[in-house]
C-alpha positions in Angstrom: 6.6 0.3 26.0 6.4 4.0 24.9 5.4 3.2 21.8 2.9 0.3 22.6 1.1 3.5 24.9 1.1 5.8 21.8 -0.3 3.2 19.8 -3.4 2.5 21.8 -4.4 6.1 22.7 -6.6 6.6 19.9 -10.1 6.9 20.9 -10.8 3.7 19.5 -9.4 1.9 22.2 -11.0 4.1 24.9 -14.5 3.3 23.4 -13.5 -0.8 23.7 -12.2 -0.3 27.4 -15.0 1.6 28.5 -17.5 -0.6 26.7 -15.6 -3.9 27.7 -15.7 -2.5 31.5 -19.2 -1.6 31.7 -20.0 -5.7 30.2 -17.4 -7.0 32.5 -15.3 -8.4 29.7 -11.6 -8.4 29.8 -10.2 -7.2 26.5 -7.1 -7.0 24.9 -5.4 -6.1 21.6 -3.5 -9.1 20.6 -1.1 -10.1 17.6 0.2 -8.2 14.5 -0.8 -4.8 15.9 1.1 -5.5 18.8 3.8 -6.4 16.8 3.6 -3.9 14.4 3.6 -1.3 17.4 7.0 -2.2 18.2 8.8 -2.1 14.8 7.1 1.1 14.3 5.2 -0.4 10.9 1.6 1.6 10.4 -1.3 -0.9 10.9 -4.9 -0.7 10.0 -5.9 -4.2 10.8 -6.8 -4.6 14.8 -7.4 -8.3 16.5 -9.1 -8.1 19.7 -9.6 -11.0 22.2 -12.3 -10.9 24.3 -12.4 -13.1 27.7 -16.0 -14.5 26.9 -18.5 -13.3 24.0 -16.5 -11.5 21.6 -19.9 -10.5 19.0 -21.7 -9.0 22.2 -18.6 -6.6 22.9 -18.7 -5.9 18.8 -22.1 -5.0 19.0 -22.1 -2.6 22.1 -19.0 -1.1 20.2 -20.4 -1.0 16.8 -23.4 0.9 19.1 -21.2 3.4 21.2 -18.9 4.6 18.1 -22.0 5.4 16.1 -21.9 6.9 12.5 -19.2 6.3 10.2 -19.2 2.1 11.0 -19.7 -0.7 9.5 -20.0 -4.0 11.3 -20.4 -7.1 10.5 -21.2 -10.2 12.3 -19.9 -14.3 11.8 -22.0 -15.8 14.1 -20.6 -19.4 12.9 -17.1 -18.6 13.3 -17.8 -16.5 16.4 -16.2 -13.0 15.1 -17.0 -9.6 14.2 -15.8 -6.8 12.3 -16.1 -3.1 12.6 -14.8 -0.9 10.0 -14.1 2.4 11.1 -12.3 5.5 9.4 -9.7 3.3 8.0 -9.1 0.9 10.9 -10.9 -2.7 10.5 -11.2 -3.8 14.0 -12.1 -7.9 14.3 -13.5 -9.1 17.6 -12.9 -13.0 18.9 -13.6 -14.6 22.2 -10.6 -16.1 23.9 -10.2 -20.2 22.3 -8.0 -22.9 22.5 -7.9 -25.3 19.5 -7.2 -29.1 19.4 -6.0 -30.3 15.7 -6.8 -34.0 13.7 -4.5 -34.9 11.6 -5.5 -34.7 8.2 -7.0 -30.9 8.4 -5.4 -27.5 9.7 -9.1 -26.5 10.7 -9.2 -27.0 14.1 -11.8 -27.9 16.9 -12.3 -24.8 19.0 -13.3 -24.2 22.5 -13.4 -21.5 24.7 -10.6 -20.1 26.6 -8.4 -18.5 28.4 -6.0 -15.5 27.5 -2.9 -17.8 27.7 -4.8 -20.8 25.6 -5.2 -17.9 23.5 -1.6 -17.0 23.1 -0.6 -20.7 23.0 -2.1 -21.0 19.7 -0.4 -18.1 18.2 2.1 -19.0 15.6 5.3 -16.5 16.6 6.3 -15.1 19.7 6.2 -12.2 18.1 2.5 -12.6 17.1 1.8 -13.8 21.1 2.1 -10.6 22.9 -1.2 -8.7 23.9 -1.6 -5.3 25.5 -4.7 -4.9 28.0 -7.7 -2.2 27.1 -9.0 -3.8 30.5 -9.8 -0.3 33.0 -7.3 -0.7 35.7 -4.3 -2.3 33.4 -4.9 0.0 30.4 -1.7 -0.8 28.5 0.2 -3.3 30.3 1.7 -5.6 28.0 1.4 -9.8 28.6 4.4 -11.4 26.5 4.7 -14.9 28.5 7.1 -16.2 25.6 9.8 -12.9 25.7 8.7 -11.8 21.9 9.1 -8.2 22.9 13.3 -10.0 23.4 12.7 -12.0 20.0 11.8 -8.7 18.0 15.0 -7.0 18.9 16.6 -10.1 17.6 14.7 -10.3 14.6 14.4 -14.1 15.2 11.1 -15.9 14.1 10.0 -18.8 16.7 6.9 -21.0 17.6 5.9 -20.5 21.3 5.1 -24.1 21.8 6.8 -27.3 20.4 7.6 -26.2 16.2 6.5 -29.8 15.2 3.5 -29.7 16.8 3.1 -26.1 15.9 3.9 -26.9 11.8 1.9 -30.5 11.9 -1.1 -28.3 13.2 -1.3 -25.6 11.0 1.1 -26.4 7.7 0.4 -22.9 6.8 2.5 -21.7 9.1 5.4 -22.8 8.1 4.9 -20.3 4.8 4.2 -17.6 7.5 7.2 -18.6 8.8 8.9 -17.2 5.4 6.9 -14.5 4.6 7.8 -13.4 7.9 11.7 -13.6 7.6 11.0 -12.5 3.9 8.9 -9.2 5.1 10.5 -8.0 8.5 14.1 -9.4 7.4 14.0 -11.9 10.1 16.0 -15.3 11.0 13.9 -18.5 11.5 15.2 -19.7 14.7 17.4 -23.2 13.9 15.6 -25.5 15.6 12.2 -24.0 13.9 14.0 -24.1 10.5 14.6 -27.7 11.0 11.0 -28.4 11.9 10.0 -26.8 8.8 12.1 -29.3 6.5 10.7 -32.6 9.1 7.3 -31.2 8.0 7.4 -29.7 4.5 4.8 -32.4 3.2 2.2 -31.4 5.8 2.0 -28.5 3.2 -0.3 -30.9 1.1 -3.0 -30.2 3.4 -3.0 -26.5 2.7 -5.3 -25.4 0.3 -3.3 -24.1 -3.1 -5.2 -20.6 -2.2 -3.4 -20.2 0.7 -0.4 -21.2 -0.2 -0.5 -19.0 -3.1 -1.4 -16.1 -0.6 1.2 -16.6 1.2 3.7 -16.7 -1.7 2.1 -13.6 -3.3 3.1 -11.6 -0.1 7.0 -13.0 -0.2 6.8 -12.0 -3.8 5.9 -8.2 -3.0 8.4 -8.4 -0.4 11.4 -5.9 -0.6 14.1 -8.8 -1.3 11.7 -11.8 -2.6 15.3 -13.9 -3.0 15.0 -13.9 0.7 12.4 -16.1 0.8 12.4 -17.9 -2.5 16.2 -19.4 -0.8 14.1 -20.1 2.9 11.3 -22.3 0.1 14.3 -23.9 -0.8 16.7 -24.7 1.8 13.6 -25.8 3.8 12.2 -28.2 0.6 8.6 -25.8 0.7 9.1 -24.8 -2.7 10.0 -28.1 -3.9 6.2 -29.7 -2.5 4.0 -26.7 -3.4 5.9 -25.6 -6.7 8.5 -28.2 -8.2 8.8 -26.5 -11.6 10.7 -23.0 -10.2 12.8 -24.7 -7.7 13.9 -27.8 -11.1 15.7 -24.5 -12.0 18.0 -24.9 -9.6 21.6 -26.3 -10.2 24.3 -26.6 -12.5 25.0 -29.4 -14.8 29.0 -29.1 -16.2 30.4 -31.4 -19.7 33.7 -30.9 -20.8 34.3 -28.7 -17.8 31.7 -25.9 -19.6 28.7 -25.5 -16.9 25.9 -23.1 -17.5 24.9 -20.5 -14.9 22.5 -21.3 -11.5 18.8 -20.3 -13.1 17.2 -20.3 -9.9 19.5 -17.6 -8.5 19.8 -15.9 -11.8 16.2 -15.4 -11.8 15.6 -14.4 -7.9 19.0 -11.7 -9.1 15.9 -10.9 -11.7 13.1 -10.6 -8.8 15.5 -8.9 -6.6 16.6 -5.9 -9.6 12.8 -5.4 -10.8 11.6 -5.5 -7.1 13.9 -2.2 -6.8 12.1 -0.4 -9.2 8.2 -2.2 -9.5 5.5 -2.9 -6.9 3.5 -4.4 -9.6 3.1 -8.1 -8.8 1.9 -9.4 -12.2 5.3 -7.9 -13.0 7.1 -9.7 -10.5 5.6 -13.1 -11.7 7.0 -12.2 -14.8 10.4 -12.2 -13.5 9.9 -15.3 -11.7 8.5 -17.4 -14.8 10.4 -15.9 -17.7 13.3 -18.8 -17.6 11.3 -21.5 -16.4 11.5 -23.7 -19.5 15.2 -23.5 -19.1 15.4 -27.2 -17.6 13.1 -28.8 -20.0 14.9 -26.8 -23.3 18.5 -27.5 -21.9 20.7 -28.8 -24.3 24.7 -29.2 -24.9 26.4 -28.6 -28.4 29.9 -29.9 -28.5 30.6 -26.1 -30.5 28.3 -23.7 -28.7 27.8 -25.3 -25.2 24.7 -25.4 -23.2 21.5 -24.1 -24.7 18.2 -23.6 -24.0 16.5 -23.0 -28.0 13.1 -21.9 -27.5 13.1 -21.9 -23.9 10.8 -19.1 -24.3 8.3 -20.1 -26.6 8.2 -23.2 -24.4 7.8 -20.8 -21.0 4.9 -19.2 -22.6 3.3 -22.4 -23.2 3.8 -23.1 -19.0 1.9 -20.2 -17.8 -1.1 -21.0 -18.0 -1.1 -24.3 -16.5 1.4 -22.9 -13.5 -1.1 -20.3 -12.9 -4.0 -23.2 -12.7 -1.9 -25.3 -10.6 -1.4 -22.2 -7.9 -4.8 -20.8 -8.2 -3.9 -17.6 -9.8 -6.6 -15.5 -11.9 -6.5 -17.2 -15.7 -7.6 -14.2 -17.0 -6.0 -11.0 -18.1 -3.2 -10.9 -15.1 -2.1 -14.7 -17.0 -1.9 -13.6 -20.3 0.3 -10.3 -19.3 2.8 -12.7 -18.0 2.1 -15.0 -20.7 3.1 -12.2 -23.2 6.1 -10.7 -21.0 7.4 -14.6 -20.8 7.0 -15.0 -24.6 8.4 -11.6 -25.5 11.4 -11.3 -22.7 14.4 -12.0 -25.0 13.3 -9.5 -28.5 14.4 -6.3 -25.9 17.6 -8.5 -25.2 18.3 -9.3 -28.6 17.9 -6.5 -30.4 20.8 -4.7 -28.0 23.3 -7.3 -29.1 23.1 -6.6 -32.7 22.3 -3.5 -34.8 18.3 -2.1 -34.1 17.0 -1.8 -37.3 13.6 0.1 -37.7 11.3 -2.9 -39.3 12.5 -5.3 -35.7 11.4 -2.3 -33.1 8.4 -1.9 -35.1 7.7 -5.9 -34.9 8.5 -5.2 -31.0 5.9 -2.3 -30.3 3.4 -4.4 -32.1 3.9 -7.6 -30.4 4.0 -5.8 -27.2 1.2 -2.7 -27.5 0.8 -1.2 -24.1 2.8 -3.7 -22.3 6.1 -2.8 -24.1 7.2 -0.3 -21.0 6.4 -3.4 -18.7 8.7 -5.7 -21.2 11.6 -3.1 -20.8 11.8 -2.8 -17.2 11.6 -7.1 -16.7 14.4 -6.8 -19.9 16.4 -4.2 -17.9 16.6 -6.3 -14.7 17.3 -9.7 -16.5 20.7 -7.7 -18.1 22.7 -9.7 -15.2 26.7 -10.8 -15.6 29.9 -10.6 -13.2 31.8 -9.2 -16.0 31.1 -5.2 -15.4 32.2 -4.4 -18.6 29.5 -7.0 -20.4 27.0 -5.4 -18.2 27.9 -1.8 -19.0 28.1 -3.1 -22.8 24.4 -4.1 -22.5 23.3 -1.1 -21.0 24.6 1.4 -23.3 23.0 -0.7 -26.2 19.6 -1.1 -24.1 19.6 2.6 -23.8 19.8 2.8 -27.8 16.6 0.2 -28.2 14.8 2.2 -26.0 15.7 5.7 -27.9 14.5 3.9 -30.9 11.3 2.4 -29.9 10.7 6.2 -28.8 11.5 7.4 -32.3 9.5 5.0 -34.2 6.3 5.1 -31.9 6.5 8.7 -32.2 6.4 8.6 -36.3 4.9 5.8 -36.7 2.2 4.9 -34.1 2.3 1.2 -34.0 1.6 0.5 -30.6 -2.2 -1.3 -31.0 -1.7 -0.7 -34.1 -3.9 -1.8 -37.3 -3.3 -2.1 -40.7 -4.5 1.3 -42.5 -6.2 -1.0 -44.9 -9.0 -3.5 -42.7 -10.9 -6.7 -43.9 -13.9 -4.4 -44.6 -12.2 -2.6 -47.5 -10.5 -5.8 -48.6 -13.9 -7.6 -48.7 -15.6 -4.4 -50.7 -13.2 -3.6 -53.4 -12.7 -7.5 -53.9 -16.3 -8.4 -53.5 -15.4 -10.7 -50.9 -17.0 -12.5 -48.3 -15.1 -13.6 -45.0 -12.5 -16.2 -45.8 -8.9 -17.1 -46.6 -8.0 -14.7 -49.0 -9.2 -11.9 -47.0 -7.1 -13.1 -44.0 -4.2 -13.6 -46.5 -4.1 -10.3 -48.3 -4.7 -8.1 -44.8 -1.1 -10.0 -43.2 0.5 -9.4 -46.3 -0.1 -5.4 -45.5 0.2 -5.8 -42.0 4.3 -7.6 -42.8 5.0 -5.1 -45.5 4.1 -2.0 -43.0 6.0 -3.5 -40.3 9.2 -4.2 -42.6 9.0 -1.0 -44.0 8.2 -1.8 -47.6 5.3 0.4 -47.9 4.3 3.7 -45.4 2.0 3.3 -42.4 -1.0 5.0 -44.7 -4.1 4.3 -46.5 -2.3 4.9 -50.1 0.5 2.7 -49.8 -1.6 0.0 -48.3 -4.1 0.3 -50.6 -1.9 0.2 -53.9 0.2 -2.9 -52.5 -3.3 -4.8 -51.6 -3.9 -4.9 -55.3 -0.3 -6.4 -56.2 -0.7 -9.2 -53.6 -4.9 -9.9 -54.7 -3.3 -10.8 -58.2 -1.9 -14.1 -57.7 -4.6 -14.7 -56.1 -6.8 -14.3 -58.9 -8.8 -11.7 -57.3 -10.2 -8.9 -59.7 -11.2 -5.4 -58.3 -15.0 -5.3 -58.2 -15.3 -1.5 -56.9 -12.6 1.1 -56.2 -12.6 2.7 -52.8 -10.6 5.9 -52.1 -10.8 6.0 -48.4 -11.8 3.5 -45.3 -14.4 6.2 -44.5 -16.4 5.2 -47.9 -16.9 1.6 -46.9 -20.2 0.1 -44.9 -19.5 -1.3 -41.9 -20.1 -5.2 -42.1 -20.9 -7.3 -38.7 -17.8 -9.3 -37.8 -17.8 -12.8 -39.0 -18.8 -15.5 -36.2 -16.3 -17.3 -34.5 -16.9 -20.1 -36.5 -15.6 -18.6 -39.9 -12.4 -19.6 -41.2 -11.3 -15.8 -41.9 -10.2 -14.9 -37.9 -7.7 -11.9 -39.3 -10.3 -9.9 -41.2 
């Protein structure tokens, strides 16, 4: 209780008392701030319940705090917000809510405190603490979740069926929660989850995806990637990850469990990354694993490509869960595509030409590709781990060295399409296209040195089967005009 007292002495919650007394409304802070109060976690976001018009308390308050506030008004949903030196502080009359059964939006009405708390999701979530003048602090827990957060057990204050069918979204909550705080889902909650898993359709994928995003930044994602599972969540909303699941055994060889290998993978970059296009990485990198499984009577199971394949799955994943197609895609795309060259090149011996091929695949993202490589080096045999990590430590001494001498990271070709087209007296096409990867493979094998000279002398050797005669000699890039790109339509999409 201490710490509940603490938590509502700023002079935030003197100005809503005071201002809440002289309108006659009784007030109280309600929910994850309560919550939050008691497991000593820092919270800027503040739900207040107000016995009768919550926007005409907002707007006295927004009034009595004065500068530095921002408020805002949802006269159709029948909240507020006030933003005030870090703190956002939303304001909603007491309701109760009646559910149909083919939407989680529910009818509302207005109501009492305890309708109020009987909506909540968690005990934990149903405790309120009075700003109300002559109980200032007393705390109202009618379902013990001050007892349920020293248990660290998750459960619904009313009937879980009732509570799940009504809002499907909750039962994601549910596992965030555990996933978050390092909770338990109480049994008979648990087992209300799996009776209603396919409510879930009703959620829309942007919600469900919110939801995930927030077990995904969690400390120990596995914890509730295995709750998705066990409860058949994962299996509704996304069937691809939990497909990686099992193990298949011929000839008494089985291959390793991909699902937990890859939440081992979460689990070991979540250590060392809050980055959650990172994370996603992790989470997609084998997920071609069951449609490229295969088993060879000599080498056993394998999955040949599964990473080209994985690439390929990105993009419609992210459509599917309503995840930015943009940039944030095509960084996992990349990582996805890319996430075995680290791997290989630490079993056999790194030459320079493959870490050159690396950094220029990669570009900036090449520290990104290390740290999901790094955390996918999983085994039970020590030794094969400690193997792995020697060799990964050479790789990454040698992508140092040759980024340092030879600066390939977005790197170009020291000779570009403009001097091709000028000495040639080309216009955009094939042969342009053709000569310029010619000196981009040669550089990158180390056949010729990353500079204008070398470049330029081997352009001419690969122009001559071509049948290309030199119309003009140019002895730097600097001497060439600057042409306009070629539209999208031409055929020459390398010069």
């Amino acid at each position: 209780m201490i710490q509940i007292i603490q938590k509502i002495s700023y002079p935030v919650f003197r100005i809503i008392s005071e201002v809440a007394n002289s309108l006659g409304l009784q007030t109280y802070v309600v929910g994850g701030y309560v919550r939050d109060a008691f497991l000593g976690r820092p919270s800027k976001d503040i739900d207040i319940v107000v016995v009768g018009d919550g926007l005409k308390l907002a707007a006295a308050v927004a009034k009595a705090i004065g500068k530095h506030t921002e408020a805002k008004f949802y006269g159709q949903f029948g909240t507020a917000m006030i933003r005030h030196k870090g703190l956002e502080i939303e304001f909603v009359g007491a309701r109760k809510e009646s559910y149909k059964l083919y939407s989680r939006k529910p009818e509302v009405r207005p109501g009492s405190l305890s309708d109020d708390l009987n909506r909540r999701d968690f005990t934990i979530n149903a405790m309120a603490v009075s700003l109300n003048e002559k109980s200032f602090g007393e705390l109202i827990d009618p379902f013990d979740g001050q007892h349920d957060l020293e248990n660290k057990l998750l459960k619904t204050p009313l009937d879980a069926d009732i509570t799940y069918s009504d809002d499907p979204l909750r039962m994601m909550r549910a596992v965030r929660f555990a996933s978050q705080l390092n909770f338990r889902i109480d049994p008979d909650s648990f087992e209300a989850i799996k009776r209603n898993k396919n409510r879930l359709k009703i959620v829309s994928p942007e919600r469900i995806t919110d939801e995930l995003n927030k077990i995904i930044l969690s400390k120990k994602p596995s914890v509730g990637f295995k709750l998705l599972f066990d409860s058949g969540l994962l299996q509704v909303f996304f069937p691809q990850f939990a497909n990686l699941q099992g193990v298949e055994v011929v000839n008494g060889k089985g291959h390793k469990d991909n699902f937990y290998h890859t939440l081992e993978v979460l689990d070991n970059l979540a250590a060392n990354t809050d980055d959650l296009w990172l994370r996603w990485a992790a989470l997609l990198h084998d997920i071609a694993k069951p449609a490229t499984k295969r088993f060879e009577a000599k080498q056993g199971w394998t999955f040949h490509g599964h990473e080209f394949r994985g690439a390929k799955m990105v993009p419609g994943i992210f459509k599917q869960l309503k995840l930015p197609l943009g940039e944030k895609m095509k960084f996992v795309q990349k990582l996805v595509l890319l996430h075995l060259r680290p791997i290989v090149l630490a079993q056999e011996i790194v030459t320079d030409s493959a870490v050159r091929r690396l950094l220029f695949d990669a570009g900036d993202d090449i520290d990104a590709l290390m740290q999901l490589c790094d955390a996918d080096i999983t085994s039970k045999n020590e030794y094969k781990v400690k193997k792995y990590r020697e060799n990964f430590q050479l790789v990454r001494r040698k992508l140092q060295e040759i980024e340092a001498k030879d600066k390939i990271r977005n790197w170009q070709p020291p000779v570009n399409g403009q001097v091709i087209m000028e000495v040639f007296g080309l216009k955009p096409g094939k042969e342009v296209g053709i000569i310029k990867l010619a000196i981009r493979e040669a550089v990158l094998d180390g056949l010729i040195g990353n500079n204008f000279e070398e470049a330029y002398a081997y352009m001419k050797t690969v122009a001559k089967p071509l049948g290309l005669k030199v119309v003009r000699e140019v002895e730097n890039p600097q001497q060439v005009e600057i042409l306009p790109l070629p539209s999208e339509n031409n055929s020459d999409s390398e010069s």
